[in-house]
GUKOL-789776 format. One record per residue (C-alpha): residue in three letters; x, y, z. Coordinates in steps of 0.2 Angstrom, whole numbers, padded with zeros to 4 digits, always signed. Example, Ala and Ser with C-alpha at 12.3 -4.5 7.8 and 13.67 -1.06 7.14 Angstrom:
! GUKOL-789776
ALA+0062-0022+0039
SER+0068-0005+0036
END
This chain:
! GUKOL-789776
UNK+0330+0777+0605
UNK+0314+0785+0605
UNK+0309+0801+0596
UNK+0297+0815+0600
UNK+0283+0816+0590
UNK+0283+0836+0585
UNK+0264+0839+0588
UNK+0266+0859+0588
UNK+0275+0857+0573
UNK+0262+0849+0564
UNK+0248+0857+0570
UNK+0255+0874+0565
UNK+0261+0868+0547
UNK+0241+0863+0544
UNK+0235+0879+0551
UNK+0248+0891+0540
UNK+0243+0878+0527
UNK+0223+0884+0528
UNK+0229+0902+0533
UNK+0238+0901+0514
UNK+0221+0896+0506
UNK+0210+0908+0518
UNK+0221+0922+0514
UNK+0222+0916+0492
UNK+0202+0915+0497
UNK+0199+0934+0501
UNK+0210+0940+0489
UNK+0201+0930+0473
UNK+0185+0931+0484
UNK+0182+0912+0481
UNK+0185+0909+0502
UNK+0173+0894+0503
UNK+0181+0885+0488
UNK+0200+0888+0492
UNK+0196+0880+0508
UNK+0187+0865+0501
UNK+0200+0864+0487
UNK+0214+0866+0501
UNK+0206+0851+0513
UNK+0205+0841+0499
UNK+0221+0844+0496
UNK+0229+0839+0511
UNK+0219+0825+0512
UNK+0222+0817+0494
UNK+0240+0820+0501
UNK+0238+0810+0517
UNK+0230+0798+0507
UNK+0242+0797+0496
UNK+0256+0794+0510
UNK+0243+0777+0515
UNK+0244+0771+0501
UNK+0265+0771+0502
UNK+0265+0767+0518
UNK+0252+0749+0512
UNK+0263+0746+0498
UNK+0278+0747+0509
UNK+0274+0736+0522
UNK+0265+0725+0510
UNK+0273+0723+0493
UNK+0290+0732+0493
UNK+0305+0723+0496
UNK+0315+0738+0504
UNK+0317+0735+0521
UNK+0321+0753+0526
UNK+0308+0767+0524
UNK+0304+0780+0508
UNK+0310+0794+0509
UNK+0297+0808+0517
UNK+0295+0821+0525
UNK+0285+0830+0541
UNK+0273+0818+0552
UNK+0274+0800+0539
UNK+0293+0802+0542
UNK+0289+0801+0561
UNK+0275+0788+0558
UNK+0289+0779+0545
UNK+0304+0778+0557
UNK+0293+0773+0570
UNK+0285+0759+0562
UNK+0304+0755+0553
UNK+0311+0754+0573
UNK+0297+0744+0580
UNK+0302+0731+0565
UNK+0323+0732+0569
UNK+0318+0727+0587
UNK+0306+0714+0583
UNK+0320+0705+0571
UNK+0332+0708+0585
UNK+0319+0698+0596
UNK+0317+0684+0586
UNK+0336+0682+0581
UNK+0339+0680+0599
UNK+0326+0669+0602
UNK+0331+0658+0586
UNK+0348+0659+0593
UNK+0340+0652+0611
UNK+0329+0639+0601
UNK+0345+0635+0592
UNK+0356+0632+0608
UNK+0340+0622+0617
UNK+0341+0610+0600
UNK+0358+0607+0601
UNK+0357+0606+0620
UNK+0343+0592+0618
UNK+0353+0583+0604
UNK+0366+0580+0617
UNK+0356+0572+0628
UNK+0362+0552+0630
UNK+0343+0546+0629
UNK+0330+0548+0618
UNK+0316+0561+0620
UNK+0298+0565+0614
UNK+0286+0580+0623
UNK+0270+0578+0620
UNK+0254+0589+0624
UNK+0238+0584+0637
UNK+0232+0576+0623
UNK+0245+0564+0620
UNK+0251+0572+0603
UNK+0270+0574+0600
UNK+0275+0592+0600
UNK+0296+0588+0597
UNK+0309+0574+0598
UNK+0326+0573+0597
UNK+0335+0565+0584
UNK+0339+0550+0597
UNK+0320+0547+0598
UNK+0320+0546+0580
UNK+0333+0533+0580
UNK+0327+0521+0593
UNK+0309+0522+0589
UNK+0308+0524+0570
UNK+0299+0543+0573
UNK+0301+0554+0558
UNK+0303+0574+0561
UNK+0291+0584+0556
UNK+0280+0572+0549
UNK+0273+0565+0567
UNK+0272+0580+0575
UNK+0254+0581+0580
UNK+0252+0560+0580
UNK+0249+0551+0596
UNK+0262+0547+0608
UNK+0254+0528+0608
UNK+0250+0525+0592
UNK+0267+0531+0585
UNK+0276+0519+0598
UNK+0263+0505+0596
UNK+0267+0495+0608
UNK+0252+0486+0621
UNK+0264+0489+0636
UNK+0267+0505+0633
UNK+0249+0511+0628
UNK+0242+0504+0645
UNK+0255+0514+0655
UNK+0253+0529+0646
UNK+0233+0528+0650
UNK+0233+0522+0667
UNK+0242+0539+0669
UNK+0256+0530+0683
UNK+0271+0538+0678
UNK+0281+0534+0697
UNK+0289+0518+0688
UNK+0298+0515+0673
UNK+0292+0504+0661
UNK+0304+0489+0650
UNK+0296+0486+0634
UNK+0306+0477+0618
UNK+0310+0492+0606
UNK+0296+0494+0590
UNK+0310+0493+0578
UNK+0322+0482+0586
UNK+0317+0466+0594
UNK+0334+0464+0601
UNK+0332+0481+0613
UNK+0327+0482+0628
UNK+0321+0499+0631
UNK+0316+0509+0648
UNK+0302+0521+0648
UNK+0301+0538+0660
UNK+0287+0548+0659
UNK+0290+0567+0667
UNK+0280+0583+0668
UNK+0288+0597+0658
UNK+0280+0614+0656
UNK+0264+0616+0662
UNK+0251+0603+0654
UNK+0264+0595+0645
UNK+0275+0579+0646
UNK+0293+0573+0643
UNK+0292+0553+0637
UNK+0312+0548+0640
UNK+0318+0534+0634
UNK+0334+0524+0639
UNK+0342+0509+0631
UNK+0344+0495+0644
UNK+0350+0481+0634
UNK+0366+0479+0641
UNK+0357+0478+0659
UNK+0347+0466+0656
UNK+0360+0454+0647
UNK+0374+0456+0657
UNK+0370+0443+0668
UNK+0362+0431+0653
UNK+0380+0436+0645
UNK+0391+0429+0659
UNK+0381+0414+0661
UNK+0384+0410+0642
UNK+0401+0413+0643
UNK+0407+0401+0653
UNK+0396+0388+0647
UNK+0401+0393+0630
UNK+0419+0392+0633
UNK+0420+0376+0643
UNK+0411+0367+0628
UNK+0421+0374+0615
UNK+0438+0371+0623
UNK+0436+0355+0628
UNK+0439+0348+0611
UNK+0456+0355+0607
UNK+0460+0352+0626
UNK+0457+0335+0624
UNK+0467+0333+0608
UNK+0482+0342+0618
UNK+0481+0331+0632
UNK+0480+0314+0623
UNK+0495+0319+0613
UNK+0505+0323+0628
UNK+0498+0308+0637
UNK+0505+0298+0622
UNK+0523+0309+0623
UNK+0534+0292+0632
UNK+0545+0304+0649
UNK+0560+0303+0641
UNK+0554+0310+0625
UNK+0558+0295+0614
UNK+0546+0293+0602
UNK+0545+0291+0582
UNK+0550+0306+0571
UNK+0536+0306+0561
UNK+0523+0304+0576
UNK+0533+0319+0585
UNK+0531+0329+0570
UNK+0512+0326+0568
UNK+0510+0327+0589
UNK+0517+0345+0589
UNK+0508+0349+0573
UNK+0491+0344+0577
UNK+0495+0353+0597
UNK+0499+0369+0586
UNK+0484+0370+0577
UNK+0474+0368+0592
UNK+0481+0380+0602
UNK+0479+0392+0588
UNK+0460+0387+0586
UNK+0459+0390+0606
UNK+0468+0406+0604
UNK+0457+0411+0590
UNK+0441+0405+0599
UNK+0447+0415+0618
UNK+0451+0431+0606
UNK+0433+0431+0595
UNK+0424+0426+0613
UNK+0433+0442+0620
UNK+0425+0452+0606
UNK+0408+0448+0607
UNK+0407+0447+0627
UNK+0415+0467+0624
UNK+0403+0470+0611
UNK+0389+0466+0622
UNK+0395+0475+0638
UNK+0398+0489+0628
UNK+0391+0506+0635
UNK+0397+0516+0622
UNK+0384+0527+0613
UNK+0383+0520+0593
UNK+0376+0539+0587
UNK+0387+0549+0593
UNK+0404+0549+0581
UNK+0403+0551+0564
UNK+0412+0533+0557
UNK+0422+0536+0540
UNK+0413+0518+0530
UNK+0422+0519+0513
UNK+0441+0523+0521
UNK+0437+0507+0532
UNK+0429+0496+0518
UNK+0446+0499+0508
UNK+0456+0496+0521
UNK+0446+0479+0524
UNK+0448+0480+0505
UNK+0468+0478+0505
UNK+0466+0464+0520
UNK+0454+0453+0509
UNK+0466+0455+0494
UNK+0479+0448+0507
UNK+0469+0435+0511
UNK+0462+0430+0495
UNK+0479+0425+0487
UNK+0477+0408+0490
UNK+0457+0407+0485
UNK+0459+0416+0467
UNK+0442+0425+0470
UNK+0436+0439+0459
UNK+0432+0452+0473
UNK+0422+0467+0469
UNK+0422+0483+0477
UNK+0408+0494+0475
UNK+0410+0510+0486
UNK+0402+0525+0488
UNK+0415+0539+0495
UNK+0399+0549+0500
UNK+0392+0538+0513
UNK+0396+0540+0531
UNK+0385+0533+0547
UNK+0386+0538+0565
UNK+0390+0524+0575
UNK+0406+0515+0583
UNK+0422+0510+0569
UNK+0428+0497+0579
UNK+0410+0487+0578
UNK+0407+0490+0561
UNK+0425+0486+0556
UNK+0422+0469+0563
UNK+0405+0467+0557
UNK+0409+0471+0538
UNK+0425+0464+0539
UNK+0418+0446+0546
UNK+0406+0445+0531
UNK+0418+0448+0518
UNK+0432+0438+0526
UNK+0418+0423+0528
UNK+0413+0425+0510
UNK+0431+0422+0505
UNK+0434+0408+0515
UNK+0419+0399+0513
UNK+0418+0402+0495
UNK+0426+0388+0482
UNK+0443+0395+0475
UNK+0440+0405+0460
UNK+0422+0410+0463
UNK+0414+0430+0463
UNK+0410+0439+0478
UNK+0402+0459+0477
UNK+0402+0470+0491
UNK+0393+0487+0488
UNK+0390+0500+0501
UNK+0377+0511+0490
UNK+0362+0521+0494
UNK+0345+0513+0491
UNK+0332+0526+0490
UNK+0333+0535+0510
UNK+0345+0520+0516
UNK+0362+0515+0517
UNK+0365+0498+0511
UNK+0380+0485+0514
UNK+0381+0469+0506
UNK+0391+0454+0502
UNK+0386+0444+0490
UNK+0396+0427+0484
UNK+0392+0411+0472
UNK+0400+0399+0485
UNK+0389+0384+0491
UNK+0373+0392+0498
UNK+0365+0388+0513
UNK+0350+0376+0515
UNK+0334+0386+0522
UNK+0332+0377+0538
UNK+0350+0382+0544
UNK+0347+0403+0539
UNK+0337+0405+0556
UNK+0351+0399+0566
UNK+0366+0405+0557
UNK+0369+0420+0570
UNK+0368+0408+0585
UNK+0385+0406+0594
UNK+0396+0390+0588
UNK+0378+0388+0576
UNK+0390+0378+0561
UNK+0382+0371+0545
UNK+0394+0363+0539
UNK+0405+0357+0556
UNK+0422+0349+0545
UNK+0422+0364+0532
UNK+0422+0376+0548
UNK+0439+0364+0555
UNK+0447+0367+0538
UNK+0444+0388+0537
UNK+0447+0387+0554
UNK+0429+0395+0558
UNK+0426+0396+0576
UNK+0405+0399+0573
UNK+0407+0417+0582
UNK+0408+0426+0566
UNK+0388+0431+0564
UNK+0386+0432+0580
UNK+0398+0445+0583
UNK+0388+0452+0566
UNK+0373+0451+0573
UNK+0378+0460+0591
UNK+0385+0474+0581
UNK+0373+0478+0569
UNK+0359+0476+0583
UNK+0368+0491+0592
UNK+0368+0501+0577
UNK+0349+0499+0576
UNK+0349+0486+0560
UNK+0346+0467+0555
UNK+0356+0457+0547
UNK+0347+0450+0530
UNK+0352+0432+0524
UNK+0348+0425+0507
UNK+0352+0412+0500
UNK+0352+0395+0487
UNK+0362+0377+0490
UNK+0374+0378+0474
UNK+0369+0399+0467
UNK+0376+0409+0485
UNK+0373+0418+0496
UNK+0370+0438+0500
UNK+0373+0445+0515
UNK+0365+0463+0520
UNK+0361+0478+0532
UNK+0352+0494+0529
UNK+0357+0511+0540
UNK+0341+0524+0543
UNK+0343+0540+0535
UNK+0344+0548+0552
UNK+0362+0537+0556
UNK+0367+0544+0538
UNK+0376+0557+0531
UNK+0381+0561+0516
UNK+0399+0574+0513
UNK+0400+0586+0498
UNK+0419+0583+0497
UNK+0423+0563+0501
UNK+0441+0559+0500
UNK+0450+0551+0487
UNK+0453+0533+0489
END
């Protein structure tokens, strides 16, 4: 609320003032010099007032005024108001700035404004996940020389913005990302980017599945029907031929089924329109339940399996994926591993990153063979994958899953010393709880 400043008061206070040292004047006849002392006076005391007034607005801590009196208790609540409005201002607009962040966080596609200059003003944290940005460390960088890419910078200059624009992501050569430019606020621009991968390979997808699938089945098919073809009508044939017959049909159905089912998982991976940031995925709860699975399944093996996991470590992505992705590596490292051999698995942080790994003292892979391991059906060995019952789907799915989450899968290995499988997670997909729960 606004005061009124008491002018008439103050004036007559300063006049009774002077009246005081005019009348102290005549009466010591020293008029002159009780007025000049008087004046001075008042002004040392005004002075004096400034110099409260710089050392509150400047060095005191205090944000309510001193305690005075007369016009610097006007000049004091006035200046002590003007500040409680202006915090009031900016914690409404912090609290607007706050619900635009949260609104552009939500947004399903990445987005960067830039200036007319072509230098980044803001992104969201989507933008920084897709393209590698860092926040604010690029603020102020070019728009093109932060995306790097030839395509891009040549659309950017030409200034065309009435088309999209398909260009393989910077950091992941398995993207497929779409390119908006928009005007947004005056001078500047809104560069949005959408992930159109799954466009672009849904019709690749179809057309590998049924070429995939009929090459695959046809083995097992053709085991089936030559045992039936050998089965006499009336059913009369050798016991022990019977036995082998139905046993060797089982196994391949089972192999079918198994193929059909990990086919299934990859084709939904793929298709998948599901957005891999969004939900915050629990990794050590899912690693140790993975971890009781492996023990099931390593029974037979006698492996030495390691668990090294940190209960801090959460990524934002999609726990089904992962769960297959982690759990085909170790799974594969247990079967393809001699019986009684070592195998690690660690989910530790490595400087800003999340790291997973798997690493084993199995057979090793020859170098010629790594390139290819994540291709479908892609088998090194083609009788030990018969015998664990591999269907060559396994990396591939790996790679598909990983891909979505925005990292590579890292092979290395050595005929007869191992192999180690790995995958980093960006800082930005990570996040790290105070309070993990007890395993």
């Amino acid at each position: 609320m606004q005061r009124t400043f008491p002018w008439l008061r103050s004036i007559a206070r300063v006049i009774i003032f002077l009246a005081s040292c005019a009348l102290l004047g005549f009466y010591t006849d020293q008029l002159l010099l009780t007025l000049l002392l008087g004046a001075f006076g008042l002004l040392a005391w005004h002075y004096w007032r400034l110099y409260r007034l710089n050392y509150w607005l400047w060095h005191s801590k205090k944000i309510s005024p001193p305690g005075v009196r007369g016009i610097w208790s006007h000049i004091y609540q006035g200046i002590y108001s003007a500040n409680v409005r202006n915090r009031e201002k900016r914690k409404a607009l912090g609290e607007v700035i706050r619900r635009f962040r949260q609104g552009s966080e939500a947004l399903p596609d990445a987005a960067i404004v830039v200036d007319r200059d072509a230098e980044i003003i803001w992104c969201n944290r989507l933008a920084r996940i897709e393209l590698g940005l860092s926040w604010p460390e690029d603020m102020g960088q070019k728009v093109y020389e932060r995306i790097n890419d030839k395509q891009f910078n040549t659309f950017y200059h030409a200034k065309r913005f009435e088309q999209p624009l398909e260009v393989t992501s910077p950091i992941n050569p398995n993207k497929v990302l779409e390119f908006r430019v928009v005007p947004y606020e005056d001078e500047n621009l809104m560069v949005i980017i959408r992930d159109v991968t799954r466009l672009t390979q849904i019709e690749k997808m179809r057309k590998n599945f049924v070429a995939n699938v009929s090459h695959e089945l046809k083995t097992p098919l053709t085991v089936i029907n030559g045992y039936l073809e050998m089965l006499p009508e009336n059913g009369d044939m050798p016991e022990a031929m019977m036995k082998k017959a139905i046993s060797e049909m089982r196994s391949q159905s089972v192999r079918m089924q198994s193929l059909i089912e990990e086919l299934l998982v990859l084709s939904r991976i793929e298709a998948s329109t599901e957005r891999a940031f969004e939900k915050l995925v629990n990794v050590p709860q899912l690693l140790w339940q993975i971890q009781v699975e492996a023990d099931a399944l390593n029974r037979e093996k006698n492996h030495k399996i390691f668990f090294d996991i940190s209960p801090i470590l959460y990524v934002y992505g999609i726990e089904s994926e992962l769960r297959s992705a982690f759990s085909n590596l170790i799974f594969n490292a247990i079967n393809y591993t001699p019986n009684g051999g070592v195998i690690e698995v660690k989910w530790t942080l490595e400087g800003k990153q999340v790291k997973f790994s798997v690493k084993d003292n199995g057979y090793g892979i020859a170098s010629e063979h790594i390139d290819r391991l994540t291709e479908r059906f892609y088998r090194v060995d083609k009788a030990r994958s018969r015998t664990t019952g591999g269907s060559g789907l396994g990396l591939s799915i790996v790679k598909h899953v990983l891909s979505h989450h925005n990292s590579l899968l890292n092979i290395q290995s050595k005929l007869g010393k191992g192999s180690t499988f790995s995958c980093r997670f960006s800082p930005e997909q990570t996040y790290i709880v105070e309070q993990p729960l007890s395993h």
